[in-house]
C-alpha positions in Angstrom: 103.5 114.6 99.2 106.6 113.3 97.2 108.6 113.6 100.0 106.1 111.7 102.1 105.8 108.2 104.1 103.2 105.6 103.3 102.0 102.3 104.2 99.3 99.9 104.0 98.6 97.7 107.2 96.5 94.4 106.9 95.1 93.0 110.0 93.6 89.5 109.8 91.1 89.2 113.4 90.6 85.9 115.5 86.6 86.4 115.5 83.8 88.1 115.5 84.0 88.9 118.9 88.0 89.7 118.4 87.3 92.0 115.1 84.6 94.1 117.6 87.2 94.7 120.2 89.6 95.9 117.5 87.5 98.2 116.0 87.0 99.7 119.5 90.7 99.8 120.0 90.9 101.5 117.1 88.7 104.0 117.9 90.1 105.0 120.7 93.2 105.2 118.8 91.6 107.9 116.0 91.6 109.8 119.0 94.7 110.8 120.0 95.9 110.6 116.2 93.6 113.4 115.1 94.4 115.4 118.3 98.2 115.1 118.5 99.7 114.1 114.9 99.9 117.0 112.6 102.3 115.0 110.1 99.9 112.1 109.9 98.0 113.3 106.8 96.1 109.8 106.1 94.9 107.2 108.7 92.4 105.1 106.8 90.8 102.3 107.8 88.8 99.7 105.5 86.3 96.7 105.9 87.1 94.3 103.7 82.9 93.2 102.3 83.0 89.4 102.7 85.6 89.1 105.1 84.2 90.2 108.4 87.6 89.7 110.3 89.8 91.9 107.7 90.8 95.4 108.4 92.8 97.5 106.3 94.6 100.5 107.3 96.2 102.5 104.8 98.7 105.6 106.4 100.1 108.6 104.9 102.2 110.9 106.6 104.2 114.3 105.8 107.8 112.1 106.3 109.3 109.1 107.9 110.1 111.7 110.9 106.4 112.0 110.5 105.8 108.5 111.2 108.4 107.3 113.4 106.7 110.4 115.7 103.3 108.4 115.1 105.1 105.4 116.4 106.3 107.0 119.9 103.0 108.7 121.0 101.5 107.3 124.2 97.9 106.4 122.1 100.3 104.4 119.7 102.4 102.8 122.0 99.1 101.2 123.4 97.5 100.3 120.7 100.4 98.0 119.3 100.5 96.2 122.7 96.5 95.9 123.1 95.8 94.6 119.5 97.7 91.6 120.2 94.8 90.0 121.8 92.8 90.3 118.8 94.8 90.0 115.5 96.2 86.5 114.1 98.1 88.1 111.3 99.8 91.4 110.2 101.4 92.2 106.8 102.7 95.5 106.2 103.2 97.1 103.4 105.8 100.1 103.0 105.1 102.4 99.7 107.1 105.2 98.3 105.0 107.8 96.4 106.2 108.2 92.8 103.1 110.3 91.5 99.0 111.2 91.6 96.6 113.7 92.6 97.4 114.5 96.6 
């Protein structure tokens, strides 16, 4: 994985209502990522306990090819057009692997 591609994606949600839709979103999402994305090797996502409208996603792939892949598929495409409706913020995170146990 040292030559790997990694980031971690924070979503702050409108609602209640908003963080419900977005899970579903994402769902439907995990779909076509586990079917059609070989070089995605991590796609992680977290509740954050106390912050109902937090989501974390944390995203390891085989290479920036690897991502930048992840970033054309169809399933992908959608999703960054659909979770408009529900997020108020989004801070990304880019991180470079320098070492651990992969």
């Amino acid at each position: 994985m040292a030559s790997g591609f990694g980031l971690v994606v924070r979503f702050t949600l409108r609602d209640a209502d908003a963080a419900q839709a977005f899970d579903e979103l994402v769902a439907r999402t995990l779909e076509g990522i586990q079917r059609d994305e070989p070089g995605t090797s991590v796609y992680a996502i977290h509740r954050v306990p106390g912050e109902p409208n937090l989501r974390i996603f944390y995203e390891l792939y085989e290479s920036r090819a690897a991502f930048e892949a992840h970033e054309q598929q169809p399933h992908t495409k959608h999703f960054l057009v659909e979770r408009e409706k529900y997020v108020t913020r989004t801070d990304v995170t880019f991180l470079e692997h320098v070492g651990g146990k992969v």
